[in-house]
C-alpha positions as CSV (number, residue, x, y, z in Angstrom):
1,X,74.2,101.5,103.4
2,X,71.7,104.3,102.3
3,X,69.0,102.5,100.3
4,X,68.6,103.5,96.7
5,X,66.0,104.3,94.9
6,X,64.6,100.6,93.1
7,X,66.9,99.1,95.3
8,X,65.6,96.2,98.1
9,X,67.9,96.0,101.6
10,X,67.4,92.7,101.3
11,X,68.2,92.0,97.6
12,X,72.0,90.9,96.8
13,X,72.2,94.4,94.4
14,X,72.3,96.1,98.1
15,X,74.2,93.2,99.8
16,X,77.2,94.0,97.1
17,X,76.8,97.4,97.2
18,X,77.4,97.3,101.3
19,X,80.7,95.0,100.1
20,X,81.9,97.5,97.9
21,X,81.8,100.8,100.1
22,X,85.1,102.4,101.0
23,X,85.1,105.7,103.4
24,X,85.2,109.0,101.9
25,X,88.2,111.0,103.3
26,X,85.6,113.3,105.5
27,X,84.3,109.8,106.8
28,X,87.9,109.0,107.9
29,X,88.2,112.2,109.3
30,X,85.2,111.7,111.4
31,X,85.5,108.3,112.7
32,X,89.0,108.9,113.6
33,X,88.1,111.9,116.0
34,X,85.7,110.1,117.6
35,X,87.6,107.3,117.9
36,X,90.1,109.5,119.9
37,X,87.9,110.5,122.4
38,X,86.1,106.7,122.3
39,X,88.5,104.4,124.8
40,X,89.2,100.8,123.6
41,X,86.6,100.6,121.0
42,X,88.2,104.0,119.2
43,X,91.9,102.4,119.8
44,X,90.1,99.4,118.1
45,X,88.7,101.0,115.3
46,X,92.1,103.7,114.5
47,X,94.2,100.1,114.5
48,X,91.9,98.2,112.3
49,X,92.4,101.6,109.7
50,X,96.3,101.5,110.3
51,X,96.8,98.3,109.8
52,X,94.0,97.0,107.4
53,X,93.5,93.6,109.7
54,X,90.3,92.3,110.6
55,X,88.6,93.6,113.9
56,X,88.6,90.1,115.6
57,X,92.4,90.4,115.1
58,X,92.7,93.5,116.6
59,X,90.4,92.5,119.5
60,X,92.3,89.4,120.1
61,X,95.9,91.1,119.7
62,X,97.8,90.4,123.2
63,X,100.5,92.1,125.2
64,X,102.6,89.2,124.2
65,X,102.0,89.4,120.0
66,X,103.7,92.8,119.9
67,X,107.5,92.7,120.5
68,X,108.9,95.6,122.3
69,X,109.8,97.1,118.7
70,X,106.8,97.3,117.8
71,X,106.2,93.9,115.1
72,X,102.6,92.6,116.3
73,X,103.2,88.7,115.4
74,X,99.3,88.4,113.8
75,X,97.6,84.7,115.5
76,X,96.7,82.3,113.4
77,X,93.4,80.7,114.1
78,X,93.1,76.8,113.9
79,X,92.5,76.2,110.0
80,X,92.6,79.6,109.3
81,X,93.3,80.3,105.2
82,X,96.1,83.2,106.3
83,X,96.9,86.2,108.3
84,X,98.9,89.2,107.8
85,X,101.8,87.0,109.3
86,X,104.6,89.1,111.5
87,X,103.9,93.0,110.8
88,X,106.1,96.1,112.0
89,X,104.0,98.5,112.9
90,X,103.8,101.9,112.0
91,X,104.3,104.6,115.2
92,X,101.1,105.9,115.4
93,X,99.9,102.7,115.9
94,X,103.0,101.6,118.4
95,X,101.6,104.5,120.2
96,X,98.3,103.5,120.4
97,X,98.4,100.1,121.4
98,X,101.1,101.4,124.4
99,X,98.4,103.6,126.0
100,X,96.6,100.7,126.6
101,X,96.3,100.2,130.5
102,X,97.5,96.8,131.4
103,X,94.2,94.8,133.4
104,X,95.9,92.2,136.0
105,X,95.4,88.9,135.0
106,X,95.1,89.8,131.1
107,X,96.9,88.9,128.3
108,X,94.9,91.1,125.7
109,X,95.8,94.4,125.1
110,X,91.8,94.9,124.2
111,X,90.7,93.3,127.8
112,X,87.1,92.1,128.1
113,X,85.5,90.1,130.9
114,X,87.2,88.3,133.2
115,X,90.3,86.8,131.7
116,X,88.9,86.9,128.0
117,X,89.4,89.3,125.2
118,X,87.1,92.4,124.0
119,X,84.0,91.0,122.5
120,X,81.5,94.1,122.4
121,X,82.0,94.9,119.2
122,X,77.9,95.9,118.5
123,X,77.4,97.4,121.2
124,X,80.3,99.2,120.6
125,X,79.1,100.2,117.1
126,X,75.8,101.5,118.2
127,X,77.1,104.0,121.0
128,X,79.9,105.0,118.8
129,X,77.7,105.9,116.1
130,X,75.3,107.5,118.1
131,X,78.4,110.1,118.9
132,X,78.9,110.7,115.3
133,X,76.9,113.4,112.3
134,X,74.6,112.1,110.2
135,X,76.5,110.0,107.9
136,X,75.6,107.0,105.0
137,X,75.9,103.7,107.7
138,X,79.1,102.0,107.5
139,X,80.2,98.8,109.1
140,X,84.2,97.9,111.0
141,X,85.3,95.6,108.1
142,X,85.2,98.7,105.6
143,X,88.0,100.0,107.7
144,X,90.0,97.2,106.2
145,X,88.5,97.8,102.9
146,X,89.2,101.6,102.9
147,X,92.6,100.8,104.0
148,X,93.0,98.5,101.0
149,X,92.0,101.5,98.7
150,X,94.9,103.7,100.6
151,X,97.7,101.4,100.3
152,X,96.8,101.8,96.5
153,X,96.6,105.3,96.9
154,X,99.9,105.5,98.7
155,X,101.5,104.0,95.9
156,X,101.7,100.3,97.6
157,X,102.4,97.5,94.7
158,X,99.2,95.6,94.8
159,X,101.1,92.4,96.0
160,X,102.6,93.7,99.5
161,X,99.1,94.9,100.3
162,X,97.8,91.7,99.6
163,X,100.6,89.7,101.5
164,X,99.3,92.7,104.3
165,X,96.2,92.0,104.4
166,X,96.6,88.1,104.9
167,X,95.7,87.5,101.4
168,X,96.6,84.0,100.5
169,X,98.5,84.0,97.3
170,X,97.6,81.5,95.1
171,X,99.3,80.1,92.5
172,X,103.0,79.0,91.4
173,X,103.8,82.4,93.3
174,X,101.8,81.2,96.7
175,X,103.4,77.7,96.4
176,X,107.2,78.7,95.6
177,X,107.9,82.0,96.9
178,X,108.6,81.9,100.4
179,X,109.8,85.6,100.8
180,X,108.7,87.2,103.9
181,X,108.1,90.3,102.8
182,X,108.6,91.8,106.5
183,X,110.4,95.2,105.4
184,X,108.1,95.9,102.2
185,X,105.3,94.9,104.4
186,X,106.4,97.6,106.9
187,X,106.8,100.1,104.5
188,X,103.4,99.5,102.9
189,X,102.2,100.4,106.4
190,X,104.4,103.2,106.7
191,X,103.0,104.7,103.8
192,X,99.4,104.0,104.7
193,X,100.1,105.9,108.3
194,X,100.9,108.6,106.3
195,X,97.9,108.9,103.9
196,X,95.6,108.8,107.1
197,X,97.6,111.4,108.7
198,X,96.9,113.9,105.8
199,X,93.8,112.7,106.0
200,X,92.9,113.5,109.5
201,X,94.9,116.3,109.8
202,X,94.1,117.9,106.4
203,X,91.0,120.0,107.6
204,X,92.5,121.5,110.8
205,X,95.6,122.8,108.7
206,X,93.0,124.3,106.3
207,X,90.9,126.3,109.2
208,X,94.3,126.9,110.6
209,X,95.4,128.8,107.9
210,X,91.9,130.5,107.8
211,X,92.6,131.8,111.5
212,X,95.7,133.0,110.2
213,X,96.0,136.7,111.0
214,X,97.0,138.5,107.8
215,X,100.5,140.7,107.8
């Protein structure tokens, strides 16, 4: 984060504000270009944005999790709290993960070395932001946080895009309601797809209708 006036990087005041930032639509707009143009680390980052999961999921995500109509099955680590549990994915992200080159002997649709998954993730960080303008510094996880704050914008009822995110729900709720929620899940994503769409594609209609030639 940008430091602020009477404010110490090391004090906790700066620690929350770092937990508290969300992008700006320009940010999104940024980072998503050069994520298209960025190989697996950009594939990484637009997924972690479209589907508001951690980046170790995403990194870890294999061939194998994602069914061939597009519901990634989330893994569940070994006394893990909760994951975002079986999600259909919306296409943009289908599409992404299927222009993923397959490695032999892989199961990870994010390959790293040898037979293990993608692991880089700061070196990663450093070239990629080294490729973008100046902007305040940012970290992956408030890709899930920013796509917490555009489920909300896109209308989401607060407890799908908990039950998204791999909130456990506590509670008589958590304990009684064994629901799915695999379709309002899916929409939830749906409708976040679309927010980042606008989003990204916002200024180039805008500089398109600039160009415009007048009649």
């Amino acid at each position: 984060m940008e430091r602020v006036k009477g404010i110490e990087p090391s004090s906790s005041a700066w620690k929350a504000q770092a937990r508290a930032r969300i992008l700006t639509d320009d940010e999104v707009r940024l980072i998503w270009k050069a994520a298209e143009a960025n190989g697996a680390f950009g594939a990484i980052i637009r997924l972690c944005l479209l589907t508001a999961q951690r980046r170790t999921k995403v990194g870890a995500m294999r061939w194998s999790d994602v069914s061939v109509d597009g519901e990634w099955t989330v893994a569940v680590e070994a006394r893990e709290k909760g994951t975002g549990g079986s999600l259909v994915l919306p296409d943009s992200a289908i599409a992404i993960i299927r222009s993923r080159p397959r490695i032999e002997n892989s199961p990870y649709v994010f390959a790293g070395r040898g037979e293990g998954r993608f692991a880089g993730f700061s070196q990663g960080k450093t070239r990629f932001d080294a490729k973008l303008p100046a902007m305040p510094p940012w970290v992956l996880h408030d890709l899930r946080r920013t796509a917490r704050s555009l489920m909300s914008r896109a209308g989401v009822r607060p407890e799908i895009a908990e039950r998204v995110m791999g909130h456990v729900i506590g509670g008589v709720e958590g304990v009684y309601d064994r629901h799915s929620y695999r379709e309002e899940k899916a929409d939830a994503l749906r409708r976040l797809a679309g927010v980042i769409d606008g989003i990204v594609s916002s200024r180039s209609e805008k500089v398109m209708a600039l160009r415009k030639p007048a009649r």
